[in-house]
TORVO-395170 format. One record per residue (C-alpha): residue number from 0; residue in one letter; x, z, y. Coordinates in Angstrom, 1 decimal. Each point is the difference from the previous one (the first is absolute). Layout:
N
seq,type,east,up,north
NUM,a,X,Z,Y
...
This chain:
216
seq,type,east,up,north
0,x,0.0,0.0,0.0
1,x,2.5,0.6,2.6
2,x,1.6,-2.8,-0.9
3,x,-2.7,-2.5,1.1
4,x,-0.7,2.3,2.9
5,x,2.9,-1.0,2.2
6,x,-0.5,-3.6,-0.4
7,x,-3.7,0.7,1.0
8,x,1.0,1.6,2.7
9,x,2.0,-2.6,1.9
10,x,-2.8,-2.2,-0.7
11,x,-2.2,1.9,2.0
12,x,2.6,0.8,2.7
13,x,0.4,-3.9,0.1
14,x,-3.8,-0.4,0.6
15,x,0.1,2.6,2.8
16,x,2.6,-1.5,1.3
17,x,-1.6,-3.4,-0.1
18,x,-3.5,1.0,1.8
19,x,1.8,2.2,2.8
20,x,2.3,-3.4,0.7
21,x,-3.5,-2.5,-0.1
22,x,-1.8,2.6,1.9
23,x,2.7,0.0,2.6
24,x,0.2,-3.7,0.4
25,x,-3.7,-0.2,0.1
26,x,0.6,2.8,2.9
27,x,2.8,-1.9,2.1
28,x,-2.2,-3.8,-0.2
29,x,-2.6,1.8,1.3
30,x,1.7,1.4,3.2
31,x,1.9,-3.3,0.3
32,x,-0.4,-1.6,3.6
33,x,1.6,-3.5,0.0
34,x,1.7,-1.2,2.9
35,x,-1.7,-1.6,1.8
36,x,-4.1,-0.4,-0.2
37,x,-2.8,-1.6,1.6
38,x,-3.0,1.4,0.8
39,x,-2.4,-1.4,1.8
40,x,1.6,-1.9,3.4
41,x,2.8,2.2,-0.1
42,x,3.1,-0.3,-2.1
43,x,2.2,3.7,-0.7
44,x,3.1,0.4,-1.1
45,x,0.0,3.4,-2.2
46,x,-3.3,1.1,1.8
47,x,1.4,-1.1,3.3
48,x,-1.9,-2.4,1.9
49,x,1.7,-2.4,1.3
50,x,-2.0,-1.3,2.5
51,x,1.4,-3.6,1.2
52,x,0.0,-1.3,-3.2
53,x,-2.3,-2.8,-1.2
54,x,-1.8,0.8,-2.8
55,x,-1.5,-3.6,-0.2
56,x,3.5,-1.4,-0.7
57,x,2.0,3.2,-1.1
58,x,2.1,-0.4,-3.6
59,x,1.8,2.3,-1.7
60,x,3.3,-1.4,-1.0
61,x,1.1,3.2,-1.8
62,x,3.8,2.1,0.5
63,x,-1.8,2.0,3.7
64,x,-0.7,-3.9,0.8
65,x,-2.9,-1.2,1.3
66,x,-1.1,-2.5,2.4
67,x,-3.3,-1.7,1.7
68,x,0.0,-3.0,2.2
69,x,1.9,1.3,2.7
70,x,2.5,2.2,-1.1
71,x,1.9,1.1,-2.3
72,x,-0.2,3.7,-0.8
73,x,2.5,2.5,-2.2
74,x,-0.9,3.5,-0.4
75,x,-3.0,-0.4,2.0
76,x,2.1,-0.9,3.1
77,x,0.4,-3.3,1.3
78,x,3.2,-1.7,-0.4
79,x,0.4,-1.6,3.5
80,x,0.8,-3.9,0.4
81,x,-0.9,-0.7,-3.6
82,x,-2.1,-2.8,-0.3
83,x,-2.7,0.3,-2.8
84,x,-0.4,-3.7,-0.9
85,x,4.2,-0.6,-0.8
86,x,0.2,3.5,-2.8
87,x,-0.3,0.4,-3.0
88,x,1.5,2.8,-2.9
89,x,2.6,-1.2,-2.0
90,x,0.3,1.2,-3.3
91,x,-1.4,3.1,-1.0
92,x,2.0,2.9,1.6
93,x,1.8,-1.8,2.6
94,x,-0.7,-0.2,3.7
95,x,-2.4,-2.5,2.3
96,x,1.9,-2.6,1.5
97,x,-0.2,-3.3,1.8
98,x,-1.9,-2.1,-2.8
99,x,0.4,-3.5,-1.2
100,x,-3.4,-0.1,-0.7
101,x,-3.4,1.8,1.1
102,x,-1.6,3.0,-1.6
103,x,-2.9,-1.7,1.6
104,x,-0.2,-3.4,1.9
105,x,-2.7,0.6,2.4
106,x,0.2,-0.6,4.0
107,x,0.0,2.6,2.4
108,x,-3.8,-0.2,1.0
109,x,-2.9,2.6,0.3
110,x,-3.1,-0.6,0.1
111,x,-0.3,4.2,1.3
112,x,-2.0,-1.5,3.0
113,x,-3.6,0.0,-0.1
114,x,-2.1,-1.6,3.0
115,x,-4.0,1.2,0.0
116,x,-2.1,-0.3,3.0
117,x,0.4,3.6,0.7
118,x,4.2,-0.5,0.2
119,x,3.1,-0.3,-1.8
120,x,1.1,1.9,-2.9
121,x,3.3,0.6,-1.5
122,x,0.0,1.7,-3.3
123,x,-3.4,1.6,0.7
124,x,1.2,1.4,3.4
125,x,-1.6,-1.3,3.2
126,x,2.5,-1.6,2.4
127,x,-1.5,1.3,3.4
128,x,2.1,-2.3,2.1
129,x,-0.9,-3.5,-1.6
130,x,-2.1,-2.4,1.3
131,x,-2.6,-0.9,-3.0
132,x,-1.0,-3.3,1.5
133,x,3.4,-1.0,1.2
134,x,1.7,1.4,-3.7
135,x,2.2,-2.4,-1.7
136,x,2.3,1.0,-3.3
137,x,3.1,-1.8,0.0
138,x,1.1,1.2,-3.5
139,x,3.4,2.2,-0.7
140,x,-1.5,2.9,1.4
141,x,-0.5,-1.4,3.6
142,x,-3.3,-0.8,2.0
143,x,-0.8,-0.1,3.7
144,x,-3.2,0.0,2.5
145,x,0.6,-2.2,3.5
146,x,1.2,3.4,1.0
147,x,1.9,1.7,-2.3
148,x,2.4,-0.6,-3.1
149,x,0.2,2.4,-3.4
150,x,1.7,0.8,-3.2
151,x,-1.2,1.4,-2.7
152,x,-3.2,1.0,2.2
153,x,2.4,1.7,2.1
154,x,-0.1,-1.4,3.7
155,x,3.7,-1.6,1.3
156,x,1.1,0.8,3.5
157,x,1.6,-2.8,2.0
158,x,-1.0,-2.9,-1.9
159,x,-1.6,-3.3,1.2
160,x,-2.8,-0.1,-2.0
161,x,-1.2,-3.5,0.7
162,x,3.6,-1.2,-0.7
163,x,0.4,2.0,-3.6
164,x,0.5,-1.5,-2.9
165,x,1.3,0.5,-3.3
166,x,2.8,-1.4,-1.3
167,x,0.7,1.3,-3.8
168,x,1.6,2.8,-2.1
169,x,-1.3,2.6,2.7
170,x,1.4,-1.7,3.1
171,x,-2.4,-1.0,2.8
172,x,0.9,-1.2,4.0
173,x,-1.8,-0.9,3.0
174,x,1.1,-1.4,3.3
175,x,2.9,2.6,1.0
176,x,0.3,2.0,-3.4
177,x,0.8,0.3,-3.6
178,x,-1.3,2.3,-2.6
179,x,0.3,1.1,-3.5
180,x,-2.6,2.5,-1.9
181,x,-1.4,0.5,3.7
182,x,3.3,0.7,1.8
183,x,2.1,-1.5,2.7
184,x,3.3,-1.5,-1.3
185,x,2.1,0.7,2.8
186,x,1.4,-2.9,1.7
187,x,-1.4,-2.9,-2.4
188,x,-0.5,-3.2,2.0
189,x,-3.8,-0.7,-1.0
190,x,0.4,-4.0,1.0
191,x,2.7,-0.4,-2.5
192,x,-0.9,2.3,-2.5
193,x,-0.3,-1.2,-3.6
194,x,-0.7,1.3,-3.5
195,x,2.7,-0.8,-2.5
196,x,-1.1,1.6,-3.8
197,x,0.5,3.7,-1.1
198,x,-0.4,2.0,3.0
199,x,2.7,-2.1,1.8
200,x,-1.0,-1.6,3.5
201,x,2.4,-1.8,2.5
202,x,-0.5,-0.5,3.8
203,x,2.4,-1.8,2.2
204,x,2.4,2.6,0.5
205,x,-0.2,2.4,-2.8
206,x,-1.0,0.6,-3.9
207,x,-2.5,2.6,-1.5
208,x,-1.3,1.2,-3.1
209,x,-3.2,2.2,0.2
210,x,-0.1,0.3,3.2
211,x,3.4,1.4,0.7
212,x,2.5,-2.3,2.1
213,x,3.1,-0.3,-2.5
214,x,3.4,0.8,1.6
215,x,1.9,-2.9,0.8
C-alpha cells in the first residue's frame, strides 16, 4: 500500500498543480487590455484616449505601432514628420521604416466634412465659423467658405481662402503661402512650388520633405 501511495500522490499534486496554472491563465486573459483599442469614435492606447486619432482610418500595425491616415503613432504618441502613406513594419520584431511599399495605398482624403442646411459638420462637431451655403471640401483635410479656410475642421489663420488649393500628400498653397497638414512652411515660394513623390516637394530655391525645408 504505501508503495502505490507515493506515486498517487504526485499524481494528484500534478493535477493541483495543473488547475491552479489554467486557472491563473484564465485569470491573466481576462485582465488583459491590448494596446491599443477602439471604442466607439475614440481610439485608446492602454485605456488612454488618444483623442486626435482617426478611428475611421486607424490600423494597428503591432510592436507600440499604430497608425491612421494622418500620422503615425508609437506608444500612443505621435511620431512627428512621419508620413503614414510611405511606412510600413518590416519583419516581425524590427522597427517602422521608410517603406518600399504601402501598408495601405489610399490618398490622403476625408470625407470628415458634412454639409446639411443647418451647417457644416466635421466628425459630428459643428464648425461655427463656416459658411454652409458657401462650403466647399477640397479633400486632404482642407475646405474653405468665401471667407475662411480649414483643416481638419479646424479654422486656418492667414490663408487666402479663395486662392487655396490642394496640392497632394498633405501639402496645399494659395496666393502668398504654402502648407502641409494645415501649417505654413516657412519660406516656400507658392508660385514655384511643386510635389515630387514621397513627402518630397521642391520650390525654386529650396527642397522639402513633409513640410520641413531640407538643409542645403
Amino acid at each position: 500500500m504505501r508503495t502505490n501511495s507515493f506515486p498517487r500522490f504526485f499524481r494528484h499534486l500534478t493535477a493541483i498543480v495543473v488547475l491552479i496554472w489554467s486557472f491563473a491563465t484564465a485569470l491573466s486573459a481576462q485582465n488583459y487590455t491590448p494596446e491599443y483599442s477602439v471604442r466607439g469614435e475614440v481610439a485608446y492606447y492602454h485605456n488612454r484616449p488618444m483623442r486626435y486619432a482617426d478611428v475611421h482610418t486607424f490600423t494597428i500595425l503591432g510592436h507600440g505601432y499604430a497608425k491612421d491616415r494622418f500620422n503615425v503613432y508609437l506608444n500612443g504618441q505621435i511620431l512627428a514628420y512621419v508620413d503614414p502613406a510611405f511606412f510600413r513594419l518590416k519583419a516581425s520584431g524590427h522597427q517602422l521604416s521608410p517603406g518600399d511599399e504601402l501598408i495601405q495605398k489610399e490618398p490622403y482624403v476625408t470625407t470628415d466634412y458634412f454639409k446639411t442646411s443647418n451647417g457644416v459638420f466635421f466628425r459630428g462637431r459643428k464648425i461655427k465659423s463656416a459658411d454652409a451655403d458657401s462650403f466647399q471640401d477640397l479633400g486632404d483635410g482642407y475646405a474653405r467658405d468665401t471667407f475662411r479656410a480649414f483643416f481638419m475642421g479646424e479654422q486656418m489663420t492667414g490663408v487666402n481662402s479663395d486662392a487655396l488649393q490642394t496640392l497632394g500628400q498633405g501639402y496645399a498653397k494659395d496666393t502668398f503661402r504654402v502648407y502641409y497638414f494645415g501649417h505654413r512652411i516657412e519660406g516656400a515660394n507658392p508660385d514655384s512650388f511643386k510635389i515630387l513623390r514621397d513627402g518630397y516637394a521642391e520650390d525654386t530655391f529650396h527642397t522639402y520633405y513633409r513640410g520641413q525645408r531640407v538643409s542645403d
